[in-house]
C-alpha positions as CSV (number, residue, x, y, z in Angstrom):
1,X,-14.7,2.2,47.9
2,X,-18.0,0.2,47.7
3,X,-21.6,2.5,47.3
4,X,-24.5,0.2,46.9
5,X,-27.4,3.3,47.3
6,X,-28.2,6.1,45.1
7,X,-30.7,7.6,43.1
8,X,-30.7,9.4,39.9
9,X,-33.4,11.8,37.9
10,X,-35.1,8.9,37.2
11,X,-36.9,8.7,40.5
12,X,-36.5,11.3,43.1
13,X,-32.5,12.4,42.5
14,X,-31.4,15.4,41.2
15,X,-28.7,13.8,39.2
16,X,-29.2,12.3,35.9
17,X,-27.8,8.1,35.7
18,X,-24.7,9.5,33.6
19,X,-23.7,12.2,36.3
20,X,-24.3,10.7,39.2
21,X,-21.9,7.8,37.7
22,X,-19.3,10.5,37.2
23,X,-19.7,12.0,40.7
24,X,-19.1,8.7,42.3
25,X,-16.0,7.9,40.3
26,X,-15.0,11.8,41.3
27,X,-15.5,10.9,44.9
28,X,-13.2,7.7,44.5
29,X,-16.0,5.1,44.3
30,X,-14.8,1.9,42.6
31,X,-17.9,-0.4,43.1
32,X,-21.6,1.4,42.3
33,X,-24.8,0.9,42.5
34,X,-27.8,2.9,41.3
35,X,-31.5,1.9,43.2
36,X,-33.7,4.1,42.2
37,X,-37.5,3.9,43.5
38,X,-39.3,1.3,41.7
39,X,-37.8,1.4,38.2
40,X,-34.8,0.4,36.8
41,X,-35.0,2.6,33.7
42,X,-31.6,4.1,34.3
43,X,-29.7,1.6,35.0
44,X,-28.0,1.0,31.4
45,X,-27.2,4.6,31.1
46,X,-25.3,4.3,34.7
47,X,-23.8,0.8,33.3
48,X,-22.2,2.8,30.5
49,X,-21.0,6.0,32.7
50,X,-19.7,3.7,34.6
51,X,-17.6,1.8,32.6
52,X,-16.1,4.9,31.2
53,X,-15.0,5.5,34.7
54,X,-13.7,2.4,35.4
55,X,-15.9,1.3,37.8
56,X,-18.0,-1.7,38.8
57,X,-21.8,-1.2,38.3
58,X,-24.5,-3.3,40.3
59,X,-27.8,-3.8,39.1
60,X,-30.1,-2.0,41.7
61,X,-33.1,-1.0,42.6
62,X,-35.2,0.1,46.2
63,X,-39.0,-1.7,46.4
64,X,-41.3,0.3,48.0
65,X,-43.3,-2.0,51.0
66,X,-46.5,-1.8,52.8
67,X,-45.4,-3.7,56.4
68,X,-47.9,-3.0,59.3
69,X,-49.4,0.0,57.6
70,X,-45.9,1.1,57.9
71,X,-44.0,1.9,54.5
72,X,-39.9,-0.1,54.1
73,X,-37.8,-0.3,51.2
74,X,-36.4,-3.1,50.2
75,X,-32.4,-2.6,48.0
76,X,-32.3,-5.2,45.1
77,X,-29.0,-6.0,44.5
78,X,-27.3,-7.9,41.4
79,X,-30.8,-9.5,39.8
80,X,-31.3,-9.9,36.2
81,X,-33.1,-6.0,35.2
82,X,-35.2,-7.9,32.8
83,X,-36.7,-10.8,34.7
84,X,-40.8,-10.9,34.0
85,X,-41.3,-11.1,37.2
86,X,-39.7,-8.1,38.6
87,X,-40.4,-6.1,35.6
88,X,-44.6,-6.8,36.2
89,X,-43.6,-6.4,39.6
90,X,-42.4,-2.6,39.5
91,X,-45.0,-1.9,36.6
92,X,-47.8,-2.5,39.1
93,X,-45.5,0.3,41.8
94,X,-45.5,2.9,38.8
95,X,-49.3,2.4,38.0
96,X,-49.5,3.2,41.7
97,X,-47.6,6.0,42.0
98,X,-48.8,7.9,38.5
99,X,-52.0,7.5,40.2
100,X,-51.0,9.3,43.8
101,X,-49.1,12.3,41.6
102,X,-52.6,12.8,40.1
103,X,-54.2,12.6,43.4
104,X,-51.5,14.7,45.2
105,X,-51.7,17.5,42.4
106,X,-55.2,17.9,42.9
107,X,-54.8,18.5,46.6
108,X,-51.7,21.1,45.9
109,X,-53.9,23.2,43.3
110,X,-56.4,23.4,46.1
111,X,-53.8,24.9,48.4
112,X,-53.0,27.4,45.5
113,X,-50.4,25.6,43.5
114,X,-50.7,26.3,39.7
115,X,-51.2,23.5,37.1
116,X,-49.2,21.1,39.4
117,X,-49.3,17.5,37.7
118,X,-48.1,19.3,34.3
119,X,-45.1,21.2,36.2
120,X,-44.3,18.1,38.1
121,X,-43.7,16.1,35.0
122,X,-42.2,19.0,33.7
123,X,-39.3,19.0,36.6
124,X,-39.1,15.1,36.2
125,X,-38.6,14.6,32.4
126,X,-38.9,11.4,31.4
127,X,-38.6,10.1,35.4
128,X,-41.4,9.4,37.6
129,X,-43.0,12.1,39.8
130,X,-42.1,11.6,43.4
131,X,-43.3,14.0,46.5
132,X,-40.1,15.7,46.4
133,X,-41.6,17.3,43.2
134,X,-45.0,18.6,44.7
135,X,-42.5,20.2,47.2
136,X,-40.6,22.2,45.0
137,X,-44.2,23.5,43.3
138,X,-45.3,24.1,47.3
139,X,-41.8,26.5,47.0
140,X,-41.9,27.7,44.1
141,X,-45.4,29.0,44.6
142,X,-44.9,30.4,47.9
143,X,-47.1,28.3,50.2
144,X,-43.8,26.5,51.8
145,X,-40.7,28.2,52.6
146,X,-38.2,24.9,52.2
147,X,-39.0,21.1,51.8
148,X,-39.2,20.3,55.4
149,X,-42.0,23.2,55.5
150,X,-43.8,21.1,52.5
151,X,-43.6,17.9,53.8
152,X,-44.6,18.7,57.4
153,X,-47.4,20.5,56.4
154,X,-49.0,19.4,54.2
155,X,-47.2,16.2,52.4
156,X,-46.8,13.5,55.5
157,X,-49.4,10.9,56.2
158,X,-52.1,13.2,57.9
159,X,-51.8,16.2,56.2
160,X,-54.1,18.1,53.8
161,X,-51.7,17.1,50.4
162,X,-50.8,13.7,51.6
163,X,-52.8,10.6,49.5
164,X,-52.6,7.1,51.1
165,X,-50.5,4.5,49.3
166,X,-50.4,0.8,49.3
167,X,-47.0,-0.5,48.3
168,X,-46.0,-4.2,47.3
169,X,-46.4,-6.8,50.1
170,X,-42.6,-7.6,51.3
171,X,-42.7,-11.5,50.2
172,X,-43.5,-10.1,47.1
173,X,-40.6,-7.2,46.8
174,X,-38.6,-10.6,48.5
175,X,-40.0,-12.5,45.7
176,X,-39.6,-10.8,42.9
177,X,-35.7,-9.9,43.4
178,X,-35.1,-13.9,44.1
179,X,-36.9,-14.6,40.7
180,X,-34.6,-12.6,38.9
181,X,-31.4,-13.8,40.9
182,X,-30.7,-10.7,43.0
183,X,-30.4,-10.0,46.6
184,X,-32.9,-8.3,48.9
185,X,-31.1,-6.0,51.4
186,X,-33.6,-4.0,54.0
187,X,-32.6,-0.2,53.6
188,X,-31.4,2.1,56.5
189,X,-33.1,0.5,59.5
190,X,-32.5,3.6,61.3
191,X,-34.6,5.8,59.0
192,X,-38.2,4.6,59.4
193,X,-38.7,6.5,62.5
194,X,-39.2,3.2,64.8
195,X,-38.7,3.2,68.6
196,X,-36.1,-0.3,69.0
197,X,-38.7,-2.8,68.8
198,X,-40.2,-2.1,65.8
199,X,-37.5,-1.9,64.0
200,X,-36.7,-5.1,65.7
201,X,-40.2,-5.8,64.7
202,X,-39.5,-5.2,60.8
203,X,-36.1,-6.8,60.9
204,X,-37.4,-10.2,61.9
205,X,-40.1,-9.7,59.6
206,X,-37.9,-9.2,57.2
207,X,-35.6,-12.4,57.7
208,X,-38.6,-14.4,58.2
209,X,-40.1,-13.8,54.9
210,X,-36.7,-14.8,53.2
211,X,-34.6,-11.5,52.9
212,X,-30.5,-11.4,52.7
213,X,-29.1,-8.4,54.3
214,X,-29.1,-5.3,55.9
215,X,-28.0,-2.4,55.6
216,X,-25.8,-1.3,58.1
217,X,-23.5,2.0,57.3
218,X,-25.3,4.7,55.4
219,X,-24.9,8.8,55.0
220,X,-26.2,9.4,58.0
221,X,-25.8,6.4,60.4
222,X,-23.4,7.1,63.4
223,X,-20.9,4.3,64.4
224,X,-23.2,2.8,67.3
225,X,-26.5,2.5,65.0
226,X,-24.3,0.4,62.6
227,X,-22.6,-1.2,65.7
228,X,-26.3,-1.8,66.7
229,X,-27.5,-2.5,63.0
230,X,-24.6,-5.2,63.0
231,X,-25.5,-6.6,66.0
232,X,-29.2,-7.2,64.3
233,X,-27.9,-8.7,61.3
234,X,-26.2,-11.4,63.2
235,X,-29.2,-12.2,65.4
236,X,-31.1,-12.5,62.2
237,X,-29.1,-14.5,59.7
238,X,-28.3,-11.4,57.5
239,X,-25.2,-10.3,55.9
240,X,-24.5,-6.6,56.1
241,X,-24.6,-3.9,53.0
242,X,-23.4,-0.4,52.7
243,X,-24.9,2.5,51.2
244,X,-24.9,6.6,51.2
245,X,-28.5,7.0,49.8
246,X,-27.3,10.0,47.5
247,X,-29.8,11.9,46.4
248,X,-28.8,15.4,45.7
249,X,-25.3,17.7,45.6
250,X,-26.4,20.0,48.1
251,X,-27.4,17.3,50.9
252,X,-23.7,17.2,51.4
253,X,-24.3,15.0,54.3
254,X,-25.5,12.0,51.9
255,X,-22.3,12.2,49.8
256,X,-21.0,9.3,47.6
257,X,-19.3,6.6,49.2
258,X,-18.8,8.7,52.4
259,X,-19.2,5.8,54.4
260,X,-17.5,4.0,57.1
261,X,-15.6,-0.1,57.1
262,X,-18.4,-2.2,58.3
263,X,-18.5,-3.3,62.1
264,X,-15.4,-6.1,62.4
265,X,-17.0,-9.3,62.3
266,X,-19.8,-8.5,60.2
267,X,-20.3,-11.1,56.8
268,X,-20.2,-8.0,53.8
269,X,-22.9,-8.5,51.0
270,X,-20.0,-8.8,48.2
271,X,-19.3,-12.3,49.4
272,X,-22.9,-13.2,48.7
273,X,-21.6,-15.7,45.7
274,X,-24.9,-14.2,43.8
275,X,-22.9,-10.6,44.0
276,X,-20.2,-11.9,42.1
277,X,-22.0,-14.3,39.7
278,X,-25.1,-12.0,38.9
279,X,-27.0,-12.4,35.2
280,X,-26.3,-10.8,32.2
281,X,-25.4,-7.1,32.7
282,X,-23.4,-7.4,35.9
283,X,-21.8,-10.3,35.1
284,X,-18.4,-7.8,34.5
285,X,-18.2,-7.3,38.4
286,X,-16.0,-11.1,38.6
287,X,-13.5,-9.7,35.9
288,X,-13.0,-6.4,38.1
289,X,-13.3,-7.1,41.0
290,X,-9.6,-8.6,42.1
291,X,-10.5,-11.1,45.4
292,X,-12.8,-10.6,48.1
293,X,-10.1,-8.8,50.0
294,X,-9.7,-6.4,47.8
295,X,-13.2,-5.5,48.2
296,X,-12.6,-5.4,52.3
297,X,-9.5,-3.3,51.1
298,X,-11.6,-0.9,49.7
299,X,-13.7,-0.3,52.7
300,X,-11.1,0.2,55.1
């Protein structure tokens, strides 16, 4: 069983690197990855859980893009976590975002949150502060009732809390995963809120500006959006990747490696020869990972 998308307490997850590597290894996943929002500061943690599982850990990590004034994420897959480039890359992302949780905070207090960046960090430790963290302090101090109340309110583009962000470019996010030998994989197509053509829109624009895959079958995809999603990949020159996008125990629906075969005919990312032949720290993936149909196997 093959998960290539989940986050841990070092972005916006609720899990730290260590348990979510034992959750997925409860729920029977042999082949992990962790790609959490613009860092990769919990990846060697998840590395270690995971090999005291006995499971296959992928270097990963999801870019944060500014496409049309439209936000994407962009997977990284099997890249060398401590390539300059990527590593300047993401610094510049977390600059940004330490600069939107103090912008954000101020908004909140004005709404009638108490001492909100301070709390924030509190909640995230030593992980960034994400959105999902103003929306607990929105709950918490009684303005919102539950974090679709938070976010529709007052945290979505348009709204009183809400603070304008610009992302990386996606060359760049393209770029930067290439330098350090990895594999750029547009996340859940499906969950950018497109109509058909512009998601068709982003997909090209993705392809075009030298990406390798798409993701096809997530947590919450039904079969014909990943029939659909498959469909795209071909027409585009992409192979196709799989991924819950866990982020918490009680979003049930989003659970670890609860995911379905890929669409028959569809080239899987694990046969990307980078995949099996990435740097350094997931180099162990060849000595464990039996042939290619074993990983199909898996799937199945």
């Amino acid at each position: 069983m093959i998960d290539l998308h989940a986050h841990s307490t070092c972005s916006d997850g609720r899990l730290t690197p260590t348990a979510l590597a034992a959750r997925a290894a409860e729920a029977g996943v042999t082949t992990f990855a962790l790609t959490d929002h613009d860092t990769v500061d919990g990846l060697d943690e998840a590395r270690t859980a995971a090999d005291t599982h006995g499971m296959t850990f992928i270097n990963g990590v999801e870019i944060s893009v500014t496409w049309q004034r439209r936000t994407l994420h962009v997977v990284g897959l099997a890249f060398d976590s401590r390539n300059p480039s990527l590593v300047n890359g993401l610094a510049t992302l977390q600059k940004a975002r330490r600069d939107r949780a103090a912008r954000i905070a101020a908004k909140i207090e004005k709404l009638g949150v108490t001492d909100a960046m301070a709390r924030a960090q509190a909640m995230a430790g030593d992980g960034q502060i994400t959105r999902p963290h103003f929306a607990r302090l929105l709950i918490e101090d009684g303005i919102c009732r539950n974090n679709h109340q938070a976010f529709k309110k007052h945290l979505r583009p348009g709204r009183d809390a809400h603070a304008a962000i610009e992302w990386a470019a996606l060359e760049s996010a393209i770029g930067w995963l290439h330098a350090a030998g990895g594999i750029a994989v547009l996340a859940h197509p499906f969950g950018y809120g497109f109509s058909g053509a512009w998601r068709q829109r982003a997909i090209a624009a993705f392809a075009d500006a030298g990406g390798d895959a798409l993701e096809i079958c997530t947590g919450t995809t039904d079969r014909q959006q990943e029939v659909t999603a498959a469909r795209d990949a071909a027409q585009h020159g992409l192979v196709g990747s799989v991924g819950s996008d866990f982020h918490a125990p009680e979003q049930f629906w989003l659970g670890l490696g609860r995911l379905r075969a890929l669409p028959a005919n569809t080239q899987p990312i694990w046969r990307d020869p980078r995949f099996s032949e990435a740097p350094s720290d997931a180099s162990q993936l060849r000595s464990r990972r039996g042939s290619q149909d074993g990983m199909d196997d898996a799937l199945s």
